[in-house]
C-alpha positions in Angstrom: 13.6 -21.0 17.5 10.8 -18.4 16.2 12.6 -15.4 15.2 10.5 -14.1 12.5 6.7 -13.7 10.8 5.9 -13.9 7.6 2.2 -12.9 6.3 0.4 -13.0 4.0 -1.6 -9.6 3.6 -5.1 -9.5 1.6 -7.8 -11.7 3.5 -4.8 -12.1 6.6 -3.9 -8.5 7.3 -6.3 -6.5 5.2 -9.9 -7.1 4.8 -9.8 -8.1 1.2 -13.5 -8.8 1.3 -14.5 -5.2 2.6 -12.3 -3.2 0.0 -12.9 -5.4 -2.7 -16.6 -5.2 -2.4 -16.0 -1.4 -2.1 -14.0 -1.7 -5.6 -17.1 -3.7 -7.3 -19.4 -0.8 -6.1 -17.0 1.8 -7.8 -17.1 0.5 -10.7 -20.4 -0.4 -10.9 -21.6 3.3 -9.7 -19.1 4.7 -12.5 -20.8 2.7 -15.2 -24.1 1.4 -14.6 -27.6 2.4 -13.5 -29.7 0.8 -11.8 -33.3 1.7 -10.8 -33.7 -1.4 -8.5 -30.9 -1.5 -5.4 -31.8 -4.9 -5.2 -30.6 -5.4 -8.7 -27.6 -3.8 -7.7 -26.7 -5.8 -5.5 -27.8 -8.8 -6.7 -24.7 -7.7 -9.5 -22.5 -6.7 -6.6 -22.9 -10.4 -4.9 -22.1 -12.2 -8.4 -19.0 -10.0 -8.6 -17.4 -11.1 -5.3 -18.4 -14.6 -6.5 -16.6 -14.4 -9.6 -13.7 -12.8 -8.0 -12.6 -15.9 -6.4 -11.1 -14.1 -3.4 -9.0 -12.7 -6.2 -7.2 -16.1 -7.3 -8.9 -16.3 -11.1 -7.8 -13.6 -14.0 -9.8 -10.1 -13.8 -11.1 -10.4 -17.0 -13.3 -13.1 -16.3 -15.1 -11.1 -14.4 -15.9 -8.7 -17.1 -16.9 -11.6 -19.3 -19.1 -12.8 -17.0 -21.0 -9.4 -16.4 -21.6 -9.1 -20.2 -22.6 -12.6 -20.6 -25.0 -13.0 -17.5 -26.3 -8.6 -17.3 -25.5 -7.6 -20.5 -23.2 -5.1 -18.8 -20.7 -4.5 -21.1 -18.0 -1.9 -19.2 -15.6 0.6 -21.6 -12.2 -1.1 -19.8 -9.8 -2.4 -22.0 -7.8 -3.9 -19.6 -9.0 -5.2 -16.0 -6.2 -6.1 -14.7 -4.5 -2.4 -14.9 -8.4 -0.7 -13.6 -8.3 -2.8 -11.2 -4.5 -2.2 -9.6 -5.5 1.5 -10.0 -8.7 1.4 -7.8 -8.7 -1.3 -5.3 -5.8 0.0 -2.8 -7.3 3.1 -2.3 -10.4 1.1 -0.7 -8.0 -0.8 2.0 -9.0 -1.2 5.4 -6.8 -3.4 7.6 -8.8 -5.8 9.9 -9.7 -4.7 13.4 -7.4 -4.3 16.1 -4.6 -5.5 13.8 -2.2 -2.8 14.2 -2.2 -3.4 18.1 -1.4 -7.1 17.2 1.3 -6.1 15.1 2.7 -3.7 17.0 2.7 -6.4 19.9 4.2 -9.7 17.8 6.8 -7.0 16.1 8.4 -6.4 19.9 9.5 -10.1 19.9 9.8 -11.2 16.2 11.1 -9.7 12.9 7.8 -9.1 10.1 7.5 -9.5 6.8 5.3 -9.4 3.9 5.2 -11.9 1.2 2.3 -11.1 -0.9 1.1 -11.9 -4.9 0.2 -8.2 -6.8 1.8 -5.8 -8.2 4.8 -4.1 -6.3 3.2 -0.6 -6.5 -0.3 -1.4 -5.6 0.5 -4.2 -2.8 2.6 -0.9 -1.3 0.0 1.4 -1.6 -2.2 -1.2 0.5 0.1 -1.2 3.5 0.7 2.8 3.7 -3.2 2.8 3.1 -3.5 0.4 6.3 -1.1 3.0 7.9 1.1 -0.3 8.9 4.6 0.1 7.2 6.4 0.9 10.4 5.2 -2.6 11.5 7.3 -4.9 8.7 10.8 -5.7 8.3 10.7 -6.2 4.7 7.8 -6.4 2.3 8.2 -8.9 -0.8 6.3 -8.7 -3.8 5.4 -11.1 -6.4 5.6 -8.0 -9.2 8.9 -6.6 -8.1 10.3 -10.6 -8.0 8.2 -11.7 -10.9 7.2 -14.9 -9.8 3.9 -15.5 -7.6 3.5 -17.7 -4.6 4.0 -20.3 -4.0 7.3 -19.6 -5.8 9.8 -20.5 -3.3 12.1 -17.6 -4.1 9.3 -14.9 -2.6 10.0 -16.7 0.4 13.5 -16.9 0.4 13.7 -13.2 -0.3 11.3 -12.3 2.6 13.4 -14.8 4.8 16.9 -13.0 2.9 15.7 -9.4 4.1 15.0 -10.3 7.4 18.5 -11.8 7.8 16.7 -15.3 9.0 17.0 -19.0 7.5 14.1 -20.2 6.3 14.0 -22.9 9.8 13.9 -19.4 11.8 10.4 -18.6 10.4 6.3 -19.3 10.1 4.3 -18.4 7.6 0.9 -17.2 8.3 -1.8 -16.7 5.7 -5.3 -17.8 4.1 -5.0 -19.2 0.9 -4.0 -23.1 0.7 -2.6 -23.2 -3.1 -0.3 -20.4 -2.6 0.4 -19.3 0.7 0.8 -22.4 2.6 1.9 -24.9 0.5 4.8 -22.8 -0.9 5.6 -22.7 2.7 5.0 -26.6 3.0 7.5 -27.0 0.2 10.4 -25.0 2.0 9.7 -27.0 5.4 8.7 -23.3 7.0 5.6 -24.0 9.6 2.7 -22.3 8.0 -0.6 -21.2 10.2 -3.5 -21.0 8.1 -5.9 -18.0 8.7 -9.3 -19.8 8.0 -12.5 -20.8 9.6 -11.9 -23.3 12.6 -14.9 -25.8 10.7 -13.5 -25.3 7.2 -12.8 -28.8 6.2 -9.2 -30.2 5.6 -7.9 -33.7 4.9 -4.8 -32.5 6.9 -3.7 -31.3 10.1 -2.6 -27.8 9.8 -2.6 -25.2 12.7 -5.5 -22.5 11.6 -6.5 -19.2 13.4 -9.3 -16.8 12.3 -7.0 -14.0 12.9 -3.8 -12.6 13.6 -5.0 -11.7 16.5 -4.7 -15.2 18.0 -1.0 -15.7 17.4 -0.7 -13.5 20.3 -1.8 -16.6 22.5 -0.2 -19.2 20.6 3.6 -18.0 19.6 
């Protein structure tokens, strides 16, 4: 029996895309000019291309802006800029703290999510959502990433469930669901219904839909 939720939260409760974008134009606004907005965001698109939905190291991205623009930014380190800007762009999904507040009346939530423990924090008070979550486990306070199978034995640990007594439910294949997979918990991928897969894994397109499948 079902007794608890694990998600995933950039891309499956917050809309990674949106604040991310909203990051690239911060930083670009703080140290560029441009006098054409379609060179802007002809930068801006390449950026969210090279962020790889934030699965590659940050400082490929830099690399990449001084190799293709010659835009060569005054950050010594990404990785630290970027923990320091993106949370304050969050924005949660649509209509996902009504889902949450309606799954959270029948099952115990968690969050298992990769980041660091301070910035993957400030997302969720951000998304105004903490009162919605159990227990929130991150890869920077355990120090190993998903799919490390001890971030989800600790989310499954502080929610007082076996790992059988859980799903997992997020987007991205490499880490959320197959260290999921690897544990034997269920795991609903969040992903386009026609995104093509070799196997049969249940998907949604939103949280919103567990409310008619669970």
């Amino acid at each position: 029996m079902i007794k608890g939720i694990l998600f995933d939260f950039d891309d499956t409760i917050g809309n990674r895309c949106l604040y991310t974008y909203q990051t690239f134009e911060e930083l670009l606004d703080t140290y560029c000019t441009f006098a054409d907005p379609y060179q802007r965001e002809t930068v801006l698109q390449d950026l969210m291309l090279w962020d790889m939905k934030g699965n590659y190291r940050k400082n490929f991205i830099l690399e990449n802006l001084k190799k293709k623009y010659h835009l060569p930014l005054p950050i010594a380190d990404f990785n630290e800029w970027w923990n320091n800007h993106q949370s304050k762009h969050t924005i949660a999904f649509d209509g996902i703290e009504e889902d949450l507040a309606a799954l959270h009346q029948k099952y115990k939530l968690a969050l298992c999510t990769n980041g660091t423990n301070e910035a993957q924090r400030d997302k969720v008070q951000r998304a105004h959502l903490g009162d919605y979550f159990d227990a929130i486990v991150t890869s920077g306070e355990l120090g190993h990433k998903k799919p490390a199978p001890d971030v989800y034995v600790e989310a499954c640990k502080q929610l007082g469930l076996e790992t059988n007594e859980v799903i997992f439910v997020g987007d991205t294949f490499s880490t959320d669901i197959l260290g999921a997979h690897r544990l034997g918990i269920p795991a609903i991928w969040v992903i386009r219904k026609d995104w093509p897969c070799s196997l049969d894994i249940p998907r949604i397109e939103s949280v919103h839909e567990l409310l008619d499948i669970l």
